[in-house]
C-alpha positions in Angstrom: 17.7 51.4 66.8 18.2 53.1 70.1 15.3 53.4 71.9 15.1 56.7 73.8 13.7 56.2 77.7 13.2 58.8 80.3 12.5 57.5 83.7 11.0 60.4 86.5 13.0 60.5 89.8 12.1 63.5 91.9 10.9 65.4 89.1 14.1 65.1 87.0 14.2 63.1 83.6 16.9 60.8 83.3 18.0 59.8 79.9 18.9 55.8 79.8 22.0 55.3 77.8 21.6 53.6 74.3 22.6 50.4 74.1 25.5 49.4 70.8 23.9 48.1 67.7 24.3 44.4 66.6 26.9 44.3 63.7 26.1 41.0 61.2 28.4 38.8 60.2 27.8 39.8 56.3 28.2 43.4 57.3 31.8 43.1 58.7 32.8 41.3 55.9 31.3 44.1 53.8 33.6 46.4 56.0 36.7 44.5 56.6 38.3 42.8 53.5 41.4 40.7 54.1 43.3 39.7 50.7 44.1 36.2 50.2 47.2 34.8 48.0 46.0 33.1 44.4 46.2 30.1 44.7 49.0 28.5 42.7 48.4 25.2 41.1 51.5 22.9 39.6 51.1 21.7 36.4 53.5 18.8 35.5 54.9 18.3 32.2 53.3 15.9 29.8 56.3 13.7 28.6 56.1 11.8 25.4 55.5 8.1 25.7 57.8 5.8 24.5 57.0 2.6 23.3 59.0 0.3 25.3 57.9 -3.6 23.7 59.5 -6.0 21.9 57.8 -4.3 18.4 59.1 -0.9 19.2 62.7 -2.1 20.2 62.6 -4.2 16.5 61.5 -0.9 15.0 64.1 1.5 16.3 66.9 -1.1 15.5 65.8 -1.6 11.6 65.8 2.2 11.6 69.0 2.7 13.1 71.3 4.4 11.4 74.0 1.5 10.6 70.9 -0.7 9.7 70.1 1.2 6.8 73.3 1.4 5.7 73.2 -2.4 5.5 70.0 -2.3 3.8 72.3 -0.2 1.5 75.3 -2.6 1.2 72.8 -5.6 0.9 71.0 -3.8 -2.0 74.0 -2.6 -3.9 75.4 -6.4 -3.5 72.3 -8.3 -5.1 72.2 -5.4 -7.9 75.5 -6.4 -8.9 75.1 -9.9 -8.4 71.9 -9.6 -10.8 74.3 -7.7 -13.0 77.2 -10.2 -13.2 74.3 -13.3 -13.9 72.3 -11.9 -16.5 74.9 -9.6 -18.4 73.4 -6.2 -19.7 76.6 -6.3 -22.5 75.3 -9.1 -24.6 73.0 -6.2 -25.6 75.7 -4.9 -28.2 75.8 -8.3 -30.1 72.3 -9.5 -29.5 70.5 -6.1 -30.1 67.7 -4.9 -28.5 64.1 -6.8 -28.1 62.2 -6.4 -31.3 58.9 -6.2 -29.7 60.8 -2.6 -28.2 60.8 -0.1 -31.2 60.6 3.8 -31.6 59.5 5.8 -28.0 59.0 3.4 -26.1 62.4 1.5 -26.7 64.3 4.8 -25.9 62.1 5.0 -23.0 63.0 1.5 -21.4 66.6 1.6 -22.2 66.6 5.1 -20.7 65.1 3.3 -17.2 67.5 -0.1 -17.7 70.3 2.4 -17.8 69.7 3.9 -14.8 69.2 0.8 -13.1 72.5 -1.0 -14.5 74.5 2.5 -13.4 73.5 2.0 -10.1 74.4 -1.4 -10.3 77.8 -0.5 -11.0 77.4 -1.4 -14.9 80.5 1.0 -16.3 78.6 4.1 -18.1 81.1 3.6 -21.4 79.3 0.6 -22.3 75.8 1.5 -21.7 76.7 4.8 -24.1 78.0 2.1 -26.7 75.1 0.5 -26.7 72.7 3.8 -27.1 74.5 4.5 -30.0 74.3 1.2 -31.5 70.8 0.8 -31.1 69.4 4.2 -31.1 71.8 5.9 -33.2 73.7 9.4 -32.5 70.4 11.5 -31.4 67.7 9.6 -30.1 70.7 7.5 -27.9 72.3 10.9 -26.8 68.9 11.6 -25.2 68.4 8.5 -24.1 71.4 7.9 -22.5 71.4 11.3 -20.6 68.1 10.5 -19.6 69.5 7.3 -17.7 72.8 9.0 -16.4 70.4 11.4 -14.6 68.3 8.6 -13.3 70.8 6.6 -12.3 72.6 9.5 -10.4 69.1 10.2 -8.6 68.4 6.9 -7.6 72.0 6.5 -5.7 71.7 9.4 -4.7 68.4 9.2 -2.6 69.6 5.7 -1.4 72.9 7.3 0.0 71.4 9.9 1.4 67.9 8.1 2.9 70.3 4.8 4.2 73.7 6.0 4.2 74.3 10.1 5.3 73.4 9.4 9.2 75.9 6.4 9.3 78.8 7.7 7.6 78.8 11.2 8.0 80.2 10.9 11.7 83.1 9.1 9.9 84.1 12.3 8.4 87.0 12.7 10.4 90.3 12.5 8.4 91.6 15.7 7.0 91.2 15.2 2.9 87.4 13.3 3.9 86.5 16.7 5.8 88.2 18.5 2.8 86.2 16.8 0.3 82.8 17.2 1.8 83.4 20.5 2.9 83.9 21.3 -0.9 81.1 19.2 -2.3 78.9 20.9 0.5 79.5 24.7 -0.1 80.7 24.3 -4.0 78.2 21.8 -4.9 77.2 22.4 -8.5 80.9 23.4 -9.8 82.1 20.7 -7.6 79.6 18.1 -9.6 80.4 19.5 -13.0 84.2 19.0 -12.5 83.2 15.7 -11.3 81.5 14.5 -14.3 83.7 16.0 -16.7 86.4 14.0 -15.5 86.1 10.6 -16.3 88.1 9.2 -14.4 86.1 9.6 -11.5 83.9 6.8 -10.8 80.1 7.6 -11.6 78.5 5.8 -8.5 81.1 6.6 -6.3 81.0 10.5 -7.3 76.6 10.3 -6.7 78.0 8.3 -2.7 80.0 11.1 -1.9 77.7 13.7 -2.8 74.7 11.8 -0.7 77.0 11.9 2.4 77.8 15.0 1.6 75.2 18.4 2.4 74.8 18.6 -1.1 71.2 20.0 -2.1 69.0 18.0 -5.2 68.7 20.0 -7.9 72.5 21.8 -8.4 73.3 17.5 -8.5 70.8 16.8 -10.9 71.7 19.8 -13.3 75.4 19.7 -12.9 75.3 15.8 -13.7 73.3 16.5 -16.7 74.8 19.2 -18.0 78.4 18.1 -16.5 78.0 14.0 -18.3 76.5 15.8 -21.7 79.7 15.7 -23.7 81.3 12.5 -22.7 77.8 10.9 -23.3 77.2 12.1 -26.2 81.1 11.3 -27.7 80.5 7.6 -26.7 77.3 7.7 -28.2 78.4 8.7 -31.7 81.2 6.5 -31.3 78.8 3.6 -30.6 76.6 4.6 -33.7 79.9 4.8 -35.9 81.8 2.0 -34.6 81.1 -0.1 -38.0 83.3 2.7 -40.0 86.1 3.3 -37.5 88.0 6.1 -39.7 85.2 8.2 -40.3 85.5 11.7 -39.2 82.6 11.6 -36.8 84.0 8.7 -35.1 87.5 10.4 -34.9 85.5 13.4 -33.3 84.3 11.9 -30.9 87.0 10.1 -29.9 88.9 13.2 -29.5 85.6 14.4 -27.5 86.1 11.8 -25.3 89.6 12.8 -24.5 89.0 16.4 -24.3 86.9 16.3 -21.3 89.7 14.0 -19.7 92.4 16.7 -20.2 90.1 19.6 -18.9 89.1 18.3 -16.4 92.4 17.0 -14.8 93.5 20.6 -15.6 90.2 21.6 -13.3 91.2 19.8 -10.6 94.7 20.9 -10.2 94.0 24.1 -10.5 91.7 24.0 -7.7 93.7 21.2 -5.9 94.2 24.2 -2.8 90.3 24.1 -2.0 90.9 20.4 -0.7 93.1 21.9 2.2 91.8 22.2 5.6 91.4 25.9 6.1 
């Protein structure tokens, strides 16, 4: 507040000038506001830790890609060693277990047929010995059963311990061909497949692993692709006591059929095996 004062000289009043006001240090920062940069703060990136002992090393090499594949190669070699020691073809002149009968025997041979298919046990034989134990239509079903089995199981072992090794050895012209085919085409490429039977059947269910082919058009087309041949050496199985009966001529033609079409299959689609 200014303070008024008058002061008397001579008669005359003389006003005293009012002194300046005291301005606050919280009122001139009400008054002037100076902006002030945000503050920037640095974050740094959170990197994954990698375990760097003498487990972790162990663990990435027995996942590596070329170890499973050996995992592969050693499996396959002790299946067919187990194979060549205990020989699954005695079945056809020592007959099955007796303790097996009915369901259940169809059921077990249906699983040991898978498992001697993937042991490289040639698929003609095991449909012999359906037949010859089951008859035509309980070993038809029995022995598809397996086929599909079998083709699943080498299948999930070539893809699980084989695709990441072998794929980036895809480099020659037919192999890029061939996968290229079985990867876009992959159900009418696996029907031609199995009606031809001169294909190998575990090499066929390799080559599709490595390839991009999906599950289920493999599953179906093998089923529906090994029906007829299966069931022709089935019924020739079941019939091989009376060798000129007219079933067992029919299915021998059966098995020769399938053969012819699908050699006529394969050249006539022989172009989609160029490179583009």
């Amino acid at each position: 507040m200014l303070a008024d004062a008058t002061t008397r000289s001579g008669g005359t009043a003389t006003a005293t000038p009012q002194a300046p006001a005291q301005i606050t240090a919280t009122e001139l920062a009400a008054v002037v506001t100076v902006p002030t940069a945000p503050s920037v703060v640095a974050v740094a990136p959170v990197l994954p830790v990698v375990p760097t002992g003498f487990a972790a090393r162990c663990t990435r090499a027995l996942l590596s890609p070329w170890s499973r594949l050996s995992l592969l190669l050693v499996l396959l070699a002790g299946a067919a060693s187990t194979v060549l020691l205990f020989h699954p073809q005695r079945l056809l002149s020592d007959g099955w277990p007796p303790q097996l009968t009915g369901a259940m025997a169809a059921l077990v041979f249906a699983a040991a047929y898978g498992l001697c298919s993937v042991a490289f046990v040639p698929r003609p034989l095991l449909n012999l010995a359906a037949g010859a134990l089951f008859g035509s239509q309980v070993g038809t079903a029995s022995a598809l059963a397996g086929t599909v089995l079998g083709a699943g199981i080498s299948f999930g072992l070539g893809r699980v311990l084989g695709q990441d090794a072998l794929r980036p050895l895809l480099r020659g012209r037919w192999l890029k061909a061939a996968d290229g085919q079985l990867s876009k085409h992959g159900f009418r490429s696996m029907m031609a497949a199995r009606l031809f039977p001169g294909l190998p059947f575990w090499g066929v269910n390799y080559c599709a692993a490595v390839s991009r082919m999906r599950w289920m058009p493999f599953l179906i087309a093998t089923a529906l692709g090994s029906l007829p041949n299966t069931a022709a050496y089935v019924v020739a199985g079941a019939r091989a006591s009376s060798p000129t009966s007219p079933a067992f001529l029919i299915a021998m033609a059966c098995i020769a059929l399938p053969a012819l079409g699908g050699a006529v299959v394969a050249w006539r689609k022989r172009h989609h095996l160029r490179p583009q």
